[in-house]
C-alpha positions as CSV (number, residue, x, y, z in Angstrom):
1,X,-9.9,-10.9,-24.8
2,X,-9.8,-8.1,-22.1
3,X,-8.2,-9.0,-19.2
4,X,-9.6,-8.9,-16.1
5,X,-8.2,-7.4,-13.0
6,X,-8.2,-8.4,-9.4
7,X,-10.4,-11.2,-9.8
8,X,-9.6,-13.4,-6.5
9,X,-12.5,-15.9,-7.7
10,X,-10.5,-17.0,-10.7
11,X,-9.9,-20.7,-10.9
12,X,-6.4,-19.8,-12.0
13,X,-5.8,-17.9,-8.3
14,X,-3.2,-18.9,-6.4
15,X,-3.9,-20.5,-3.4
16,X,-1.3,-18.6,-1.9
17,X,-3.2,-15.3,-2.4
18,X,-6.3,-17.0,-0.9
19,X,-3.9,-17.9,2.3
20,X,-2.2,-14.5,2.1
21,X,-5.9,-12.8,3.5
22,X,-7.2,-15.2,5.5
23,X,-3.9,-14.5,7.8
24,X,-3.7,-10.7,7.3
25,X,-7.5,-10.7,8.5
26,X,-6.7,-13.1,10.7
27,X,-3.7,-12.0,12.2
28,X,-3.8,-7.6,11.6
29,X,-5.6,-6.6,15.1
30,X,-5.8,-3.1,16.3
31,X,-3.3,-4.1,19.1
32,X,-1.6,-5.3,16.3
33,X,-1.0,-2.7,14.4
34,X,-0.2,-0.2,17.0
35,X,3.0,-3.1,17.7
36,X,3.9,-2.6,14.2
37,X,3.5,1.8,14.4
38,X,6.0,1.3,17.6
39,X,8.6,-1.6,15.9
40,X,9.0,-0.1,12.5
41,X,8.4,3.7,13.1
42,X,11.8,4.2,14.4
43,X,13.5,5.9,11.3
44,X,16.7,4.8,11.6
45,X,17.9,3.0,8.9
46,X,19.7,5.2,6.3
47,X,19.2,4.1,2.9
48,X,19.3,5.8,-0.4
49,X,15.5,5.6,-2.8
50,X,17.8,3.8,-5.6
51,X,19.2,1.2,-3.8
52,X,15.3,0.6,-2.0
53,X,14.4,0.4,-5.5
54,X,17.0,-2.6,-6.4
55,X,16.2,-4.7,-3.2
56,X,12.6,-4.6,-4.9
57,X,14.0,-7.0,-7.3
58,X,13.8,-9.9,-4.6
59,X,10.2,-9.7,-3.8
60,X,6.8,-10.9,-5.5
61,X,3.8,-9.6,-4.0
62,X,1.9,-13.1,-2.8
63,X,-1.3,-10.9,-2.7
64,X,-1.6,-10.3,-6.0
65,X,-3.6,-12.1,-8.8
66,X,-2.6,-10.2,-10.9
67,X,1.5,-10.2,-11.3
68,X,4.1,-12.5,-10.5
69,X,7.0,-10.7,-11.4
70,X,9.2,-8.8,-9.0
71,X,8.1,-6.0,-7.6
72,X,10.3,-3.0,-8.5
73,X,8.2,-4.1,-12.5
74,X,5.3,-3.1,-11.2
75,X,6.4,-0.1,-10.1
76,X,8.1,1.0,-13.3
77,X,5.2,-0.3,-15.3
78,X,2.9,2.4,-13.4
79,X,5.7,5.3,-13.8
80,X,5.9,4.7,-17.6
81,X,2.1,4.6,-18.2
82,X,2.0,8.0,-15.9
83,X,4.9,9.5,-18.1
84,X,3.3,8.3,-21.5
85,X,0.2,10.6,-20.6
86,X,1.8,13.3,-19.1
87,X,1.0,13.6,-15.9
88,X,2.7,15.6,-13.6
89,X,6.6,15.0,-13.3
90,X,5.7,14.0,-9.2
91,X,2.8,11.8,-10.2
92,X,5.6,10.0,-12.1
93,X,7.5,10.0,-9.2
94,X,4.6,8.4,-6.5
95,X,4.1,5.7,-9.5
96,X,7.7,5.2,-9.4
97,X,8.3,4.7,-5.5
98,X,4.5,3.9,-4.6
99,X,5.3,0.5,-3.1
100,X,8.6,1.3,-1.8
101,X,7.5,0.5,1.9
102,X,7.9,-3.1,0.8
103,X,11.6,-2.9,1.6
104,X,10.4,-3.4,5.3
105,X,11.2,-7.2,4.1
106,X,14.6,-6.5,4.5
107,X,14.7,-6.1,8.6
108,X,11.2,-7.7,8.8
109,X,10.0,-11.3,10.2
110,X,8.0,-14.1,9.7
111,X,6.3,-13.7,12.7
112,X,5.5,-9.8,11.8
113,X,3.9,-11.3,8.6
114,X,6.8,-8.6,6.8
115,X,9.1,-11.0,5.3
116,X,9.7,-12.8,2.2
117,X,7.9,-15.8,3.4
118,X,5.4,-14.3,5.5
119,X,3.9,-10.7,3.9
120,X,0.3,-10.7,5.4
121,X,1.5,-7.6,7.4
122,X,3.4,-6.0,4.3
123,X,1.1,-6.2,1.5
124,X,-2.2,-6.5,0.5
125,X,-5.9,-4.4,0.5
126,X,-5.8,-2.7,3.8
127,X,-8.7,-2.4,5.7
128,X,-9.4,-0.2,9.4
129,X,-9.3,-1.7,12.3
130,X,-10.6,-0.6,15.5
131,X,-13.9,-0.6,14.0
132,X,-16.0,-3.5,12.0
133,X,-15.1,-5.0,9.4
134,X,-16.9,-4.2,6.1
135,X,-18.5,-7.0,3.4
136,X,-16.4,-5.2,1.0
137,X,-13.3,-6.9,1.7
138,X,-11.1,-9.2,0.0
139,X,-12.8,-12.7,1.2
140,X,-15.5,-11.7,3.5
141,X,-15.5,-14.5,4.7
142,X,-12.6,-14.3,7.0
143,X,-13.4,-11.5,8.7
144,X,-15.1,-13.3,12.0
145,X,-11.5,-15.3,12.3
146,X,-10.4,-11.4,13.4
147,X,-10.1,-11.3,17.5
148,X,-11.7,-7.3,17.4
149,X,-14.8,-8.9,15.7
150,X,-15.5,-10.1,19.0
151,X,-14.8,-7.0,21.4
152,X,-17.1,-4.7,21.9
153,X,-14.7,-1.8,21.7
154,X,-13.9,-2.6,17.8
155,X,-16.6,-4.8,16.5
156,X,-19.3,-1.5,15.8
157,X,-19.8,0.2,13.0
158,X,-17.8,3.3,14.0
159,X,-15.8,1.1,17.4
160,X,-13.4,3.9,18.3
161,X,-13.8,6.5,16.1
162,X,-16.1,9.4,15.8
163,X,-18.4,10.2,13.2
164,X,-17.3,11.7,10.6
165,X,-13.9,11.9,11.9
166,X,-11.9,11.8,8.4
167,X,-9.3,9.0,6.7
168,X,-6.6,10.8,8.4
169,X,-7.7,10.1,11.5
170,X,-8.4,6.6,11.1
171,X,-5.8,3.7,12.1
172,X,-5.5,0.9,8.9
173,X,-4.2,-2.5,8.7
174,X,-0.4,-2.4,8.7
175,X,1.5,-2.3,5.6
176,X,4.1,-0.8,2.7
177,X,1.5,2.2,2.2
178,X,1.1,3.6,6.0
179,X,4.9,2.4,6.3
180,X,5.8,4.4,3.1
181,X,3.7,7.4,3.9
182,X,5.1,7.6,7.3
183,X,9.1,7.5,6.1
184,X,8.4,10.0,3.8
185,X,6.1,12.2,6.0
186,X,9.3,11.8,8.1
187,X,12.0,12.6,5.9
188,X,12.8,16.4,6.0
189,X,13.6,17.0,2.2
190,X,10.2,15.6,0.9
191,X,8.2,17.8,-1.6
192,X,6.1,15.6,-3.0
193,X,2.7,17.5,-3.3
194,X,-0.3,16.4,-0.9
195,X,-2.1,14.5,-4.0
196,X,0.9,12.4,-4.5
197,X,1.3,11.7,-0.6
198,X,-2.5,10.8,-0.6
199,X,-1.4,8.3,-3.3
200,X,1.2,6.6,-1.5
201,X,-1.3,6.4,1.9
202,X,-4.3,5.2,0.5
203,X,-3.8,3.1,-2.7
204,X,-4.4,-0.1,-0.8
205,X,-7.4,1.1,0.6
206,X,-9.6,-0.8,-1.8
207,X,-12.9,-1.0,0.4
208,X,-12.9,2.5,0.8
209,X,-11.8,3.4,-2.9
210,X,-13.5,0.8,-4.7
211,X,-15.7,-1.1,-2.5
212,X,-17.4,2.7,-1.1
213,X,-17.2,1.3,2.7
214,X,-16.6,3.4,5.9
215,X,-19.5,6.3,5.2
216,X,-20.2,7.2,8.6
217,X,-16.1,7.6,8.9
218,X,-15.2,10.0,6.2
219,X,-15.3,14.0,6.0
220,X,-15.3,16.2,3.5
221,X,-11.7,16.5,2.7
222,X,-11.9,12.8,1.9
223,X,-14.0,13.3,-1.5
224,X,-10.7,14.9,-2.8
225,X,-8.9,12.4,-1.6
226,X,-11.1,9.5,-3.5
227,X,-10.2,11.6,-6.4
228,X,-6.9,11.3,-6.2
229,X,-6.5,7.6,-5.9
230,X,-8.9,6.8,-8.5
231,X,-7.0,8.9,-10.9
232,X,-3.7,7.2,-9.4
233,X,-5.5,3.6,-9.4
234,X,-5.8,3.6,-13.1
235,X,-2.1,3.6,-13.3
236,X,-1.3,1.4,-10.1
237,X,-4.1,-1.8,-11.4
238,X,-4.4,-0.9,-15.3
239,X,-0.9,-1.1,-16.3
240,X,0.1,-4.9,-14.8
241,X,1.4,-6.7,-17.8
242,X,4.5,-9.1,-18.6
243,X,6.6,-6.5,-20.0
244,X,9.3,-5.6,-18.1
245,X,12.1,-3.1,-17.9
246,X,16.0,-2.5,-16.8
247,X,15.9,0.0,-13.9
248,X,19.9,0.9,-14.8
249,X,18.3,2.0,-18.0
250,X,15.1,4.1,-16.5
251,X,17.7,5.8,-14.2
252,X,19.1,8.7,-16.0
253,X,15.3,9.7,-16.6
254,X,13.8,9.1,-12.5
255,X,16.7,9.7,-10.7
256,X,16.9,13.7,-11.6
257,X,12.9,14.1,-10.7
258,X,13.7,11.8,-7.4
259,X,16.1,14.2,-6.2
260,X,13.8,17.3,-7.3
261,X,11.3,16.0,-4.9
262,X,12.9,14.3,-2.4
263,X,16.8,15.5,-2.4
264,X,20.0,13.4,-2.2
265,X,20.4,12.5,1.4
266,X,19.2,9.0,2.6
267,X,16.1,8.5,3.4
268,X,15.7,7.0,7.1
269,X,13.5,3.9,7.3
């Protein structure tokens, strides 16, 4: 039998995952996540993509159905996959690192939701705020318990954006993809080609990608963009399975195309 994925209506669900988005909707305000921009935006934390990749070992991802093995798996599951068809050697690369900005556990907090214990502000399908949210999120259901649903500055269909205005231009629900985009966008050796940085910013984006929300908010440059992450999401959802890997034995294969791309200095978090 086929197995299906990202089905949150599963008997079999964790209650945990059902928990995890009724904070994050909860709890991920637009004054929230402009807290977040100024706390964790900072860049200075030297630390080296390998040893980010290691510390992966010590977090699940409570959001999803899908996997409970550690992270850093998931993230070598979606490299291999990308390597066994070819792709590009940076594709492999964005599979590889894609959920990096999950090390914010590491200087994160409970009350942040970007810890161990508490990740509704670190993982998980990101939605905008600032503007209303859509029916195609995760839960529906939750989205009234969200404080901007009930100000008229955020609670319209476009709230404070402009027509049209582009994904770029657009403020999302905090988390390891805007966190990861930003360190890298930050980090001066970084040659990892637009597609692959589109990757990295948007795979979380499910109502957008998947669920075709937020019309009136997109431009032009965004059909490439939708692309792009649909030919990434095939590798990032399709590949989730129980085998796992050694990343001491993956090394001598990444490391090389890491430092291609992204150098050998420490990246600053």
């Amino acid at each position: 039998m086929e197995k299906v994925f990202r089905n949150y209506n599963a008997i079999d669900v964790n209650a945990a995952v059902r928990g995890h988005y009724r904070k994050m909707r909860e709890k991920q305000t637009y004054e929230y996540v402009l807290g977040m921009h100024q706390k964790y935006l900072k860049f200075n934390k030297p630390m080296n993509l390998w040893d980010a990749m290691i510390h992966l070992n010590d977090l699940i991802d409570v959001s999803d159905p899908d996997l409970d093995l550690p992270n850093v798996q998931h993230l070598i599951q979606s490299a291999e996959a990308i390597r066994e068809d070819k792709r590009p050697d940076w594709m492999q690369l964005v599979g590889l690192i894609h959920d990096l900005g999950k090390v914010m556990f590491l200087w994160g907090s409970d009350e942040d939701g970007t810890s161990q214990n508490e990740q509704w502000g670190m993982v998980g399908d990101v939605f905008v705020v600032g503007c209303a949210l859509p029916e195609s999120c995760v839960y529906p259901e939750f989205n009234q318990l969200n404080a901007d649903m009930k100000d008229s500055r955020y609670n319209s269909e476009l709230g404070i954006y402009e027509e049209h205005c582009g994904l770029d231009n657009l403020t999302l629900a905090w988390g390891h993809d805007e966190y990861l985009f930003q360190v890298l966008q930050h980090h001066k050796g970084n040659l990892i080609p637009e597609a692959g940085m589109a990757m990295i910013r948007y795979h979380s984006f499910y109502p957008w990608h998947s669920g075709g929300s937020y019309t009136t908010l997109l431009c032009d440059k965004d059909k490439e963009y939708l692309g792009w992450i649909r030919d990434f999401n095939k590798y990032d959802l399709y590949t989730k399975c129980n085998k796992t890997y050694d990343l001491e034995e993956i090394k001598d294969y990444y490391l090389p195309i890491a430092e291609k791309y992204l150098g050998t200095s420490p990246i600053y978090w």
